[in-house]
Structures are given as structure tokens and as C-alpha cells.
PDB file of N, CA, C, O and CB in Angstrom:
ATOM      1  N   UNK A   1       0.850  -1.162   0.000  1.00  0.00           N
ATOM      2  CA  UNK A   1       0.000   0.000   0.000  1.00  0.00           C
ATOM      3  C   UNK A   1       0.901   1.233   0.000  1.00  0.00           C
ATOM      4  O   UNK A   1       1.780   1.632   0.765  1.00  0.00           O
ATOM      5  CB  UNK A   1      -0.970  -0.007   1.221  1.00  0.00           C
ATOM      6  N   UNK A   2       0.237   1.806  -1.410  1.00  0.00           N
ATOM      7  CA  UNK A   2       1.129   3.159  -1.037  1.00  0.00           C
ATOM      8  C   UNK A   2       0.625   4.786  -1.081  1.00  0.00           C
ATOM      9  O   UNK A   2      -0.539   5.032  -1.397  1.00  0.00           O
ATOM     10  CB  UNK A   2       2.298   3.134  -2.044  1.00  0.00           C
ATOM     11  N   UNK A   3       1.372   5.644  -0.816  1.00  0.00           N
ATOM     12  CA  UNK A   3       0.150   6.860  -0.754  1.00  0.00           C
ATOM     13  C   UNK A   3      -0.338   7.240  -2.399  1.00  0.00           C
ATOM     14  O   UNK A   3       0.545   6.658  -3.029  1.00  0.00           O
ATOM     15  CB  UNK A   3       0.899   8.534   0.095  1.00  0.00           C
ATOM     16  N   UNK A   4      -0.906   7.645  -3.045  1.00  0.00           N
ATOM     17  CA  UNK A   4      -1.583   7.894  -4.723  1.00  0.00           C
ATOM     18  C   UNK A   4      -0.671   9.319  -4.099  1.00  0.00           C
ATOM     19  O   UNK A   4      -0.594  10.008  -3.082  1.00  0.00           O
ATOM     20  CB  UNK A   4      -3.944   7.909  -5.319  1.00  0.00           C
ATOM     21  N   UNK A   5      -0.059   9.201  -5.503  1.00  0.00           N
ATOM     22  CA  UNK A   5       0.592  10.700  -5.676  1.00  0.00           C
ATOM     23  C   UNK A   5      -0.331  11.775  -6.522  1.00  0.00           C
ATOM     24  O   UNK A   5      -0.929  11.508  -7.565  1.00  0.00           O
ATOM     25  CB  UNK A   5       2.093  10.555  -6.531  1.00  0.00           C
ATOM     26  N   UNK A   6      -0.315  13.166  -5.783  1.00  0.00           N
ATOM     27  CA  UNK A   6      -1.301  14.310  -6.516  1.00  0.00           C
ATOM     28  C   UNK A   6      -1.017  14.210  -8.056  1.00  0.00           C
ATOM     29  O   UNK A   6      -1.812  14.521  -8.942  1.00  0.00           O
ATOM     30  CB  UNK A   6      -0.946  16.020  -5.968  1.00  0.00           C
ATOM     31  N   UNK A   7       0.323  13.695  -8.231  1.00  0.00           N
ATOM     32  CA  UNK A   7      -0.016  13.532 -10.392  1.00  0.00           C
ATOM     33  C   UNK A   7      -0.879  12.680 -11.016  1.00  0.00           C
ATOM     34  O   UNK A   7      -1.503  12.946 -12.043  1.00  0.00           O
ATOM     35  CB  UNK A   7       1.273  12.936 -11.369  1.00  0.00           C
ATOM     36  N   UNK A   8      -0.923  11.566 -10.349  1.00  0.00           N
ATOM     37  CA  UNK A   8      -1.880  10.816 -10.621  1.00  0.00           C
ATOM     38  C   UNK A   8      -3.349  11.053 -10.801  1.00  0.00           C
ATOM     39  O   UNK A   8      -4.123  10.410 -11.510  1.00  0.00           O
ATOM     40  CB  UNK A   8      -1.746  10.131  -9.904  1.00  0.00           C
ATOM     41  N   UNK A   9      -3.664  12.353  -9.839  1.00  0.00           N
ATOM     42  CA  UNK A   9      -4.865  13.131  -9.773  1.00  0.00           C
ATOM     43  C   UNK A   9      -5.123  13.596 -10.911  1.00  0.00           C
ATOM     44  O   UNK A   9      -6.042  13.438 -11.714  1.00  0.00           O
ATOM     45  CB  UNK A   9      -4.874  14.127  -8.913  1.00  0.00           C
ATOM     46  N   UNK A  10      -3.545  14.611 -10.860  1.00  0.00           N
ATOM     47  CA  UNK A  10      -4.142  15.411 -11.659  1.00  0.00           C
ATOM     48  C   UNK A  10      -3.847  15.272 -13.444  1.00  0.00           C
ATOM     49  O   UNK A  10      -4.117  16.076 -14.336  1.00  0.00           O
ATOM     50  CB  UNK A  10      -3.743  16.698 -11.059  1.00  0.00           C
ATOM     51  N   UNK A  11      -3.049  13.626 -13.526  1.00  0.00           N
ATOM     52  CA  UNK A  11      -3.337  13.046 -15.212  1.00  0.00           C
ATOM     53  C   UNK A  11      -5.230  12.718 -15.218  1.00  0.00           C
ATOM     54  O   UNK A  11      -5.782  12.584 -16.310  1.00  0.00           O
ATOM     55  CB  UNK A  11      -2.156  11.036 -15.581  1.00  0.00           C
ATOM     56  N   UNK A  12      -5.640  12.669 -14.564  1.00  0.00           N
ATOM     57  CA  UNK A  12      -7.348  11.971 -14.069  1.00  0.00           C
ATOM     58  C   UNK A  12      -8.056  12.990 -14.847  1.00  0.00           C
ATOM     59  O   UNK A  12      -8.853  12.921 -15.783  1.00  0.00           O
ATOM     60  CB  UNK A  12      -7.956  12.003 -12.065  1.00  0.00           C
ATOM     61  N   UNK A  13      -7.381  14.240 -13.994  1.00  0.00           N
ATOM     62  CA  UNK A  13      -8.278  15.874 -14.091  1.00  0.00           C
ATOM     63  C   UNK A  13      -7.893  16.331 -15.376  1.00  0.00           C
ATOM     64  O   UNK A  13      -8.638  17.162 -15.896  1.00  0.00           O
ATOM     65  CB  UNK A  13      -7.798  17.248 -12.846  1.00  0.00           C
ATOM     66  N   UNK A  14      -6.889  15.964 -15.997  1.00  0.00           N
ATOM     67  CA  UNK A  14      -6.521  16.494 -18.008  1.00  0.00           C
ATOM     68  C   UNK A  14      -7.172  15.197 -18.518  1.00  0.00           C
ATOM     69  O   UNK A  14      -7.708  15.298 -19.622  1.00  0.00           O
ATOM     70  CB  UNK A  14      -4.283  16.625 -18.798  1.00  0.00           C
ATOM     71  N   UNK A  15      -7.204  14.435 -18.135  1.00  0.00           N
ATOM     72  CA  UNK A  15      -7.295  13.389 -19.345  1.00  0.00           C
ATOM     73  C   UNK A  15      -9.188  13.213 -19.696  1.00  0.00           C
ATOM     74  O   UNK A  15      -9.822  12.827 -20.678  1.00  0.00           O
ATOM     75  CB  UNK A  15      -6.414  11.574 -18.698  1.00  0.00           C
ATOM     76  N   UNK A  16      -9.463  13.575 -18.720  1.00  0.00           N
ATOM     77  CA  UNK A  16     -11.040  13.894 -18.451  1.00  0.00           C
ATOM     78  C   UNK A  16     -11.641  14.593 -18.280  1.00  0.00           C
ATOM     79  O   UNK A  16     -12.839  14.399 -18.075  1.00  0.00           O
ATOM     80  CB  UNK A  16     -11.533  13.634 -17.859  1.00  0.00           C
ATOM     81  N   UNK A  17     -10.885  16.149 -18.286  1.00  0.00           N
ATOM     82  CA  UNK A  17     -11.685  17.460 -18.124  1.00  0.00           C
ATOM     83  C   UNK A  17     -12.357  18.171 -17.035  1.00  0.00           C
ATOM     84  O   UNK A  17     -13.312  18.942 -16.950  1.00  0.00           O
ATOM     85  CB  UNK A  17     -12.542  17.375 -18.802  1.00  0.00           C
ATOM     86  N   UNK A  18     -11.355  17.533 -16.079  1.00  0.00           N
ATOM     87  CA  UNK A  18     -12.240  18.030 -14.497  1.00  0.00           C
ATOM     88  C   UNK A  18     -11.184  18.806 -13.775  1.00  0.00           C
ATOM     89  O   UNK A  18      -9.980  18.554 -13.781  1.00  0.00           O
ATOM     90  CB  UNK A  18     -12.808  16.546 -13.283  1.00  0.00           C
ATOM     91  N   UNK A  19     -11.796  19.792 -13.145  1.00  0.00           N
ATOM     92  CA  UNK A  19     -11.155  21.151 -12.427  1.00  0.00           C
ATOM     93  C   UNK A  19     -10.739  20.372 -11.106  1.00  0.00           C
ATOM     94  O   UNK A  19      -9.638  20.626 -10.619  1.00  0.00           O
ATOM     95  CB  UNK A  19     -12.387  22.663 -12.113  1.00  0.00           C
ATOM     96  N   UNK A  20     -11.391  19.637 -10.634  1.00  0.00           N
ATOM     97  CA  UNK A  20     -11.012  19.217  -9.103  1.00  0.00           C
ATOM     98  C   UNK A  20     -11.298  17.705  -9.287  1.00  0.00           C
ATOM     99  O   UNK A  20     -12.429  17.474  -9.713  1.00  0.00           O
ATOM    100  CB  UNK A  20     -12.035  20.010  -7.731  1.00  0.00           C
ATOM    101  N   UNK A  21     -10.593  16.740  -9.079  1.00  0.00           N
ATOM    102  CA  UNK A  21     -10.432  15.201  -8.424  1.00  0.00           C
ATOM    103  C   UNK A  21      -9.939  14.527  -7.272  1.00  0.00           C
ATOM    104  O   UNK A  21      -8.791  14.862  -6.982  1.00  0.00           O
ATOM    105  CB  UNK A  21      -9.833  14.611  -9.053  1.00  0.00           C
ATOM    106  N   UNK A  22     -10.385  13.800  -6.636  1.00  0.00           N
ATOM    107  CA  UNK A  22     -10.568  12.943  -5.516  1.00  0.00           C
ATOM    108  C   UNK A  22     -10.649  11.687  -5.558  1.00  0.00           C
ATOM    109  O   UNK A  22     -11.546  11.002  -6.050  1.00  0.00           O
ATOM    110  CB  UNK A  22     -11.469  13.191  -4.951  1.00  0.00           C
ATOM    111  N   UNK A  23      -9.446  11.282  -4.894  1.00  0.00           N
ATOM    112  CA  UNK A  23      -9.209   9.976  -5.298  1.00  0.00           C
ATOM    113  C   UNK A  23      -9.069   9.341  -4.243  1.00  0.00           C
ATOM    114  O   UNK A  23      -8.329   9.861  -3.408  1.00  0.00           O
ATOM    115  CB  UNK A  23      -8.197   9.757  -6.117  1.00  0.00           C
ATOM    116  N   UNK A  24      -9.796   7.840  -3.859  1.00  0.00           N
ATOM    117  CA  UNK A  24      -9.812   7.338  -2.467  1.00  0.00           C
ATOM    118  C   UNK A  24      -9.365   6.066  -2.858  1.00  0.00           C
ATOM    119  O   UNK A  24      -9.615   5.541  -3.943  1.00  0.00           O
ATOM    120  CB  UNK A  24     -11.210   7.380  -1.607  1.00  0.00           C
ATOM    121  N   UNK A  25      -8.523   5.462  -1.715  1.00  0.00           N
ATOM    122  CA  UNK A  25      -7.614   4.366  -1.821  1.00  0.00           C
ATOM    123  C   UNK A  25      -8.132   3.738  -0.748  1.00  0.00           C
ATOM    124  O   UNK A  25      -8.201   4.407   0.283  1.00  0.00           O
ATOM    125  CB  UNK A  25      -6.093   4.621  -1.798  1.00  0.00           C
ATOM    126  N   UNK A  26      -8.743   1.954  -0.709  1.00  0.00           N
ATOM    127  CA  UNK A  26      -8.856   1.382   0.692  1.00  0.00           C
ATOM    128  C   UNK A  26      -8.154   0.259   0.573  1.00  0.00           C
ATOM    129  O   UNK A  26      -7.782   0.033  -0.578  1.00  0.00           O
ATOM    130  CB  UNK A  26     -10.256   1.099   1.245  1.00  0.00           C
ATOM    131  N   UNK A  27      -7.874  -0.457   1.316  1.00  0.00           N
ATOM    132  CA  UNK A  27      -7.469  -1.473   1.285  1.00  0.00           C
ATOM    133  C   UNK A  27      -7.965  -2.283   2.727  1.00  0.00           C
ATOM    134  O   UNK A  27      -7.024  -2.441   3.505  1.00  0.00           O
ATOM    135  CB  UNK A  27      -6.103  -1.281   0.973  1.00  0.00           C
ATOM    136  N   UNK A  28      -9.139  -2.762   3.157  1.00  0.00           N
ATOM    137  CA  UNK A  28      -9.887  -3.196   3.630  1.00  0.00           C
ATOM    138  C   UNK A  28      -9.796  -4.385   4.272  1.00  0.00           C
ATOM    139  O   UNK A  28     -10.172  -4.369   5.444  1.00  0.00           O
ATOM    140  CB  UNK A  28     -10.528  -3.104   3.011  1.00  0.00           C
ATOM    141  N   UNK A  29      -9.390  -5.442   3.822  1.00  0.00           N
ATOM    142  CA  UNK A  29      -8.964  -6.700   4.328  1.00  0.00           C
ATOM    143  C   UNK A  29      -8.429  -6.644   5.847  1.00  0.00           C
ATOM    144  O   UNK A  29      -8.070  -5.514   6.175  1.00  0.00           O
ATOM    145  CB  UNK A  29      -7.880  -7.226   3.388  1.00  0.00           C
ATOM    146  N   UNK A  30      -8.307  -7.599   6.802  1.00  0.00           N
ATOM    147  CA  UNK A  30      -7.841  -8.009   7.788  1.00  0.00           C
ATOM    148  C   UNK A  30      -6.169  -8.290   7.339  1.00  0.00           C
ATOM    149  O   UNK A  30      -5.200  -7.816   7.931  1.00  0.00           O
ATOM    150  CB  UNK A  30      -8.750  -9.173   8.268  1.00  0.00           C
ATOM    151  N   UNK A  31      -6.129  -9.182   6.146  1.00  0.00           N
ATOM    152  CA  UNK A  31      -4.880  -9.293   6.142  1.00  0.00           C
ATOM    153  C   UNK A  31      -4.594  -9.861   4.329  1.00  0.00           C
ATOM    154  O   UNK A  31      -5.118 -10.937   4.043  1.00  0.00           O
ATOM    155  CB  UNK A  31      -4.441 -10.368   7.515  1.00  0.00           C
ATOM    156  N   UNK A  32      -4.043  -9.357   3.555  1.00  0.00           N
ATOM    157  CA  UNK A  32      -2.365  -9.135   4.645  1.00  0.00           C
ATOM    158  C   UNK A  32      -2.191  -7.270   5.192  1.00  0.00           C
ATOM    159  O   UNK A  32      -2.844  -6.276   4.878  1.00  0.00           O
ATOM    160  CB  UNK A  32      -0.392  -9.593   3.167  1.00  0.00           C
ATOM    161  N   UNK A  33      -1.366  -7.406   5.832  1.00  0.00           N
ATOM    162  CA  UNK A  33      -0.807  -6.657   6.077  1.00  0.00           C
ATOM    163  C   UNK A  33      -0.591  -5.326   5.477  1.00  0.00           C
ATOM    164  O   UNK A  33      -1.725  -5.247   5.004  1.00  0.00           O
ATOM    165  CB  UNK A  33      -0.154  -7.178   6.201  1.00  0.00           C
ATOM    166  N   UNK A  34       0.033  -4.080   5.076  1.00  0.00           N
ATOM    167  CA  UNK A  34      -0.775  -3.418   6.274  1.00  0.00           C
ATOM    168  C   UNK A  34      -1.952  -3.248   5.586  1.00  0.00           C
ATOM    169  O   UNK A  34      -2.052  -3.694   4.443  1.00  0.00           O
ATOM    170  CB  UNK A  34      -0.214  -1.989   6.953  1.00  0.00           C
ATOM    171  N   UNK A  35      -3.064  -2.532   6.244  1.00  0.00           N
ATOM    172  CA  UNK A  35      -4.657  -2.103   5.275  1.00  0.00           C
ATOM    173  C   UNK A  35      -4.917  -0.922   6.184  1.00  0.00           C
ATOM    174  O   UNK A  35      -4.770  -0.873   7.405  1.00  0.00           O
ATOM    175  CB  UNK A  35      -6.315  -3.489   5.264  1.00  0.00           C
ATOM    176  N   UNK A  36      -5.490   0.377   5.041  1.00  0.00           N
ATOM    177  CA  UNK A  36      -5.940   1.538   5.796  1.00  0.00           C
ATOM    178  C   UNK A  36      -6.771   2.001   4.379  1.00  0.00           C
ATOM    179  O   UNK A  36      -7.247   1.390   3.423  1.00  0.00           O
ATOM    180  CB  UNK A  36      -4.584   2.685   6.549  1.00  0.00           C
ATOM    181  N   UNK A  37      -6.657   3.639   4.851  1.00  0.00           N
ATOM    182  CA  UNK A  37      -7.100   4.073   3.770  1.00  0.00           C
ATOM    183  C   UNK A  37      -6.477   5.373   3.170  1.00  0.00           C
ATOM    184  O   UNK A  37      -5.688   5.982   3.892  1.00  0.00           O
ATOM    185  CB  UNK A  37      -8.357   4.165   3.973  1.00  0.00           C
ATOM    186  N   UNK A  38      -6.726   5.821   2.025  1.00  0.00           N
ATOM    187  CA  UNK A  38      -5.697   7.288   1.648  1.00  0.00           C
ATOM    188  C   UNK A  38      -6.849   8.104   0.255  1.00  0.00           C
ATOM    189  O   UNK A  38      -7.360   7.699  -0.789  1.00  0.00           O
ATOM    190  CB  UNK A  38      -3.477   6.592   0.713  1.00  0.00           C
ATOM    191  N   UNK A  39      -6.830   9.137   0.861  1.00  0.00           N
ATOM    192  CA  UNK A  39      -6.803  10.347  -0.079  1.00  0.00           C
ATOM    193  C   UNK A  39      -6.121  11.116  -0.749  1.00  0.00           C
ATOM    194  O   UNK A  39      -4.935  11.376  -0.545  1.00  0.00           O
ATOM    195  CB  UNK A  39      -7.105  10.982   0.220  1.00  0.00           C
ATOM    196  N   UNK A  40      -6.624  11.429  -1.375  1.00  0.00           N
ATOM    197  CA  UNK A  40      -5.625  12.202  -2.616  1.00  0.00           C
ATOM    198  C   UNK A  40      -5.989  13.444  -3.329  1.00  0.00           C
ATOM    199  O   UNK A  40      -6.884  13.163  -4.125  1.00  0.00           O
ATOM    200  CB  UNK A  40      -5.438  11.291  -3.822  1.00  0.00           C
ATOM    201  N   UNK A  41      -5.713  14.567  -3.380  1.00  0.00           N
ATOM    202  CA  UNK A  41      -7.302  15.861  -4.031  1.00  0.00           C
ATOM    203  C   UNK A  41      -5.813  16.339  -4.953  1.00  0.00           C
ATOM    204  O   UNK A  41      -4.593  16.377  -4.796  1.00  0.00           O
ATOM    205  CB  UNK A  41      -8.496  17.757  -2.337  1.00  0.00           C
ATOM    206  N   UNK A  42      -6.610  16.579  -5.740  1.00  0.00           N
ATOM    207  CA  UNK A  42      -6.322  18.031  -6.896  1.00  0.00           C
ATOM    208  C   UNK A  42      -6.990  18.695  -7.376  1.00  0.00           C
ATOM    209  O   UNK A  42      -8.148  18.282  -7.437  1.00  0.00           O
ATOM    210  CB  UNK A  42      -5.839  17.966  -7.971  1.00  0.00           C
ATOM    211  N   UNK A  43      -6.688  20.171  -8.033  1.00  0.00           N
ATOM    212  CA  UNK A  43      -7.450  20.961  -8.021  1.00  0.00           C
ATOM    213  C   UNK A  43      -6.935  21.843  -9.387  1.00  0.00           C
ATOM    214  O   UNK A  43      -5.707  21.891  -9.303  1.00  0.00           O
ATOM    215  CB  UNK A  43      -7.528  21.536  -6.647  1.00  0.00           C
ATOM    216  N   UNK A  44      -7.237  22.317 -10.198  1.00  0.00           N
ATOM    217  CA  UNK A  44      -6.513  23.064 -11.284  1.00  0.00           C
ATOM    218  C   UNK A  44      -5.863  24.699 -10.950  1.00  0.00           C
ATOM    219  O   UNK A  44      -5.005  25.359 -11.536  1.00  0.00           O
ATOM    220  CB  UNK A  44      -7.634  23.157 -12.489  1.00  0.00           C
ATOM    221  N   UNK A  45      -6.549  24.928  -9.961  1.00  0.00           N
ATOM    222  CA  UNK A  45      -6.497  26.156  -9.430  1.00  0.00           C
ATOM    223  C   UNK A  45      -6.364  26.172  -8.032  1.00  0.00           C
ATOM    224  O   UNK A  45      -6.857  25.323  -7.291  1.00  0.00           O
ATOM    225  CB  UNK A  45      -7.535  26.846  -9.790  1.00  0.00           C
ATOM    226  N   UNK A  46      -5.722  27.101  -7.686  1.00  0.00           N
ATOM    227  CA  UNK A  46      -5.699  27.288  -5.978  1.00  0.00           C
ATOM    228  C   UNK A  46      -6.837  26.821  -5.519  1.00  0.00           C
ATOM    229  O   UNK A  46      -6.900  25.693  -5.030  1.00  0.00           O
ATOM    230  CB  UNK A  46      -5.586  28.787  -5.373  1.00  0.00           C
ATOM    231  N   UNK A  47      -8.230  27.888  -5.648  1.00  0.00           N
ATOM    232  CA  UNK A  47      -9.134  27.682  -5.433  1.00  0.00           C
ATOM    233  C   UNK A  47      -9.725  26.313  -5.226  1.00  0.00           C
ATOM    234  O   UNK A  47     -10.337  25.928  -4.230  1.00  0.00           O
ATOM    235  CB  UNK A  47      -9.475  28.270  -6.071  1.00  0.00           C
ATOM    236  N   UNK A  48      -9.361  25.426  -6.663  1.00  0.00           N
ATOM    237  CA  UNK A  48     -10.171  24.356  -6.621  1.00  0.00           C
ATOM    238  C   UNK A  48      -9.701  23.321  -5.863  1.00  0.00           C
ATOM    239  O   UNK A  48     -10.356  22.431  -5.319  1.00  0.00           O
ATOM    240  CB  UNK A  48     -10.437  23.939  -7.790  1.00  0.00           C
ATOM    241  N   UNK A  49      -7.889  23.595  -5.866  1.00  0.00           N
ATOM    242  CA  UNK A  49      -7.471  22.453  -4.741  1.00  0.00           C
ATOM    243  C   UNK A  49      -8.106  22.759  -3.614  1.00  0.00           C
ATOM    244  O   UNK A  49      -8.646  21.853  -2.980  1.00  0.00           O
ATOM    245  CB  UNK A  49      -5.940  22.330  -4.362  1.00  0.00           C
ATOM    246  N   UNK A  50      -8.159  24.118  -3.152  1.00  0.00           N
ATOM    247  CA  UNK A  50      -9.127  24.226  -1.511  1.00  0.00           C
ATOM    248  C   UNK A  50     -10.533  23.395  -1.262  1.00  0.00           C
ATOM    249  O   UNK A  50     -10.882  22.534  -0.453  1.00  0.00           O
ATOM    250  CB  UNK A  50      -9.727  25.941  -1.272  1.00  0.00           C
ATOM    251  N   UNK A  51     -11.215  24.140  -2.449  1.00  0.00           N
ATOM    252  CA  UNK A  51     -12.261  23.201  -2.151  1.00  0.00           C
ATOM    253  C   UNK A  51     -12.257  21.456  -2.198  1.00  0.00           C
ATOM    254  O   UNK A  51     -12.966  20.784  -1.450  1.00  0.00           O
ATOM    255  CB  UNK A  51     -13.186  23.638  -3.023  1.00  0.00           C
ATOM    256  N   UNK A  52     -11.550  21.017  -2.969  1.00  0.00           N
ATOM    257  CA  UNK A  52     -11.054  19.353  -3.083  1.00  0.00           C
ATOM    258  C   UNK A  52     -10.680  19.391  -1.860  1.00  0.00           C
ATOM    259  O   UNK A  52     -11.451  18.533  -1.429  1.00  0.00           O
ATOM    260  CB  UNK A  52      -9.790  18.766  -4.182  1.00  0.00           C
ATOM    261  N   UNK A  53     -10.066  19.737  -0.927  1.00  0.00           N
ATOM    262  CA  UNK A  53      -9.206  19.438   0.039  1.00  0.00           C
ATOM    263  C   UNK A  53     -10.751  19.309   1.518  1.00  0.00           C
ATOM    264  O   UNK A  53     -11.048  18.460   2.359  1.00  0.00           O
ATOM    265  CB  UNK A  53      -7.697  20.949   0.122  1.00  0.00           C
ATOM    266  N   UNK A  54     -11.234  20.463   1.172  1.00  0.00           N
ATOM    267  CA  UNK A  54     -12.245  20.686   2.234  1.00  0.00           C
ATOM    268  C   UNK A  54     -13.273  19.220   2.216  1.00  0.00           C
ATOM    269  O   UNK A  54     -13.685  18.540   3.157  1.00  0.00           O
ATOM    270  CB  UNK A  54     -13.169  22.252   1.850  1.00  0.00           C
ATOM    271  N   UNK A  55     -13.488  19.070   0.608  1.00  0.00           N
ATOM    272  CA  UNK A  55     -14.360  17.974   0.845  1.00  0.00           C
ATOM    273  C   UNK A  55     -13.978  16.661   1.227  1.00  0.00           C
ATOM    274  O   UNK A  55     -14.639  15.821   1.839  1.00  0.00           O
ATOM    275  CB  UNK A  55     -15.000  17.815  -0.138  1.00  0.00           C
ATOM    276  N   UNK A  56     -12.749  16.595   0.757  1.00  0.00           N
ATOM    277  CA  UNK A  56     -11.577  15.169   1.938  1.00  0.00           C
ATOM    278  C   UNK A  56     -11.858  15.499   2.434  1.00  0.00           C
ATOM    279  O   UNK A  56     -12.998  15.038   2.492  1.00  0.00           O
ATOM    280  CB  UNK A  56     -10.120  14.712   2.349  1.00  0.00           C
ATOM    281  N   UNK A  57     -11.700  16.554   3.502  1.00  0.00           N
ATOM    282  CA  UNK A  57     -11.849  16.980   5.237  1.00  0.00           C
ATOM    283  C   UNK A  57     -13.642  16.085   5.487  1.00  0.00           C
ATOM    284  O   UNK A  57     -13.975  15.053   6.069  1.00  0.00           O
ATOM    285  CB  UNK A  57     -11.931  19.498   5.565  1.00  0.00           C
ATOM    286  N   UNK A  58     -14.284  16.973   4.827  1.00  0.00           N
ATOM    287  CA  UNK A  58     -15.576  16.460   5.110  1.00  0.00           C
ATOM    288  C   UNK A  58     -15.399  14.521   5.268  1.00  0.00           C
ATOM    289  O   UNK A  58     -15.448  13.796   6.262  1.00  0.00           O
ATOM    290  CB  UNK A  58     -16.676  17.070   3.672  1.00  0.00           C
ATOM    291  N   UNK A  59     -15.230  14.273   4.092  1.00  0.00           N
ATOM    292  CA  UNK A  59     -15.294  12.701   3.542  1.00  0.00           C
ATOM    293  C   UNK A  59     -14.727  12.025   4.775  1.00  0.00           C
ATOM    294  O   UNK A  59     -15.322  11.009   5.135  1.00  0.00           O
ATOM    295  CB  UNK A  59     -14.292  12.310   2.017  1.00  0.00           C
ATOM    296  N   UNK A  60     -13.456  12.495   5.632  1.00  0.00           N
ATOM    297  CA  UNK A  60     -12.704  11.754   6.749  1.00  0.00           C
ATOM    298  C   UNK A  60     -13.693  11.953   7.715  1.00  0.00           C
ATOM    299  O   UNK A  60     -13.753  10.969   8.453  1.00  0.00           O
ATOM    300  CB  UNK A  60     -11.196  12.291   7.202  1.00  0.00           C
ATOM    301  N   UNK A  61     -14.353  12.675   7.958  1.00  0.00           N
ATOM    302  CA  UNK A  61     -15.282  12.909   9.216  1.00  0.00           C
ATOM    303  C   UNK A  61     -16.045  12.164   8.750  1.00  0.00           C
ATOM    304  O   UNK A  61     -15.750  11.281   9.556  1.00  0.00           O
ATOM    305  CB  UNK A  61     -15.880  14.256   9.676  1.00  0.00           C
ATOM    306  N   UNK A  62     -16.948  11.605   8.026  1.00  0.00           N
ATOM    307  CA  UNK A  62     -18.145  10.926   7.479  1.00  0.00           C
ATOM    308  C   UNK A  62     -17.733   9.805   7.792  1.00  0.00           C
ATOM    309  O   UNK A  62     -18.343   9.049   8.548  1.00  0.00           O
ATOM    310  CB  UNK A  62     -18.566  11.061   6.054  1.00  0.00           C
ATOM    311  N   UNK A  63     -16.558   9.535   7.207  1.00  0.00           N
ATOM    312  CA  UNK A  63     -16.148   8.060   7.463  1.00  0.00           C
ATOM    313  C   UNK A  63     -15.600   7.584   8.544  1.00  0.00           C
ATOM    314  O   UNK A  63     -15.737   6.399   8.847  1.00  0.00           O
ATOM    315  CB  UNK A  63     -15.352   7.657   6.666  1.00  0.00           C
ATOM    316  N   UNK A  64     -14.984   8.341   9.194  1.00  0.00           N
ATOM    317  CA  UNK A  64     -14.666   8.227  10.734  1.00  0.00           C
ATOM    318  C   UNK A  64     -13.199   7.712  10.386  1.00  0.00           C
ATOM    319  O   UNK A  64     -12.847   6.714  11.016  1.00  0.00           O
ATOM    320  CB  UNK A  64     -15.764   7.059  11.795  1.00  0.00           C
ATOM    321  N   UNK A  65     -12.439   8.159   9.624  1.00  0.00           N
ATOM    322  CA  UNK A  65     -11.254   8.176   9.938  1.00  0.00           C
ATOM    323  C   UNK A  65     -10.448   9.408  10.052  1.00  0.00           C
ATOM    324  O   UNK A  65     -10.568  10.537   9.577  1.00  0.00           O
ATOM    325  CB  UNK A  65     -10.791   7.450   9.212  1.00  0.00           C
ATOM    326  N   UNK A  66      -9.417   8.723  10.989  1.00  0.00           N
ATOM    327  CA  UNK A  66      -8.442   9.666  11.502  1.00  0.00           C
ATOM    328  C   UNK A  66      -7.358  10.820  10.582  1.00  0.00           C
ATOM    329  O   UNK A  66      -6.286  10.291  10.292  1.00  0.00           O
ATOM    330  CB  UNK A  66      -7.623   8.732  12.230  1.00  0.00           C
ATOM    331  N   UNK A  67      -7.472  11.954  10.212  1.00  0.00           N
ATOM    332  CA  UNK A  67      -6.582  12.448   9.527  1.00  0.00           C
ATOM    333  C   UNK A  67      -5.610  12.813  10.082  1.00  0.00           C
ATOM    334  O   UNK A  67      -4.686  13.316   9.443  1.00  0.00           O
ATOM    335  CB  UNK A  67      -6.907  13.207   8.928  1.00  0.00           C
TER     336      UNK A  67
END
């Protein structure tokens, strides 16, 4: 398991035409080893990374994990 790097986002956000992407990683299982979960935001603009970022914020509270 590894963290999704913001380029990865943001090939998502050119290759498809989107100002802001969010990308969620789980890995769920008991085992193997390790399992969590990861976010990832981009944004084309200052702006839009903020708001991407806010709605992770939201999304971790919903889900009840720890940021």
C-alpha cells in the first residue's frame, strides 16, 4: 500500500476534463498486512485544490477516519 501521488490526480483531471479530483484508496482486508485508507485531491487552481481538500476533510469525518 502506497500513498496515490497528486499527479496521478491530476493526469485523471486532463485526461477527463475536471477542475477538481478525488481519489480514495482502501485497502480493507484483515490481512495481509498493512490495510488503511488514503486520499488524494487536486485541483486546477488554488481555489479548486481548496475546495477538493475541504471535501476530503468532510469525507474523513463521514467516514470516521483519523486524519
Amino acid at each position: 500500500m502506497k500513498p496515490i501521488p497528486i499527479a496521478a490526480a491530476a493526469r485523471i483531471a486532463k485526461a477527463y476534463g475536471y477542475d477538481q479530483v478525488i481519489v480514495i484508496g482502501r485497502r480493507c482486508a484483515d490481512s495481509p498486512m498493512p490495510h488503511g485508507e488514503h486520499i488524494t485531491t487536486y485541483g486546477v487552481t488554488k481555489a479548486h485544490c481548496g475546495a477538493a481538500a475541504t471535501i476530503s476533510k468532510k469525507l474523513q469525518q463521514i467516514f470516521g477516519w483519523v486524519s
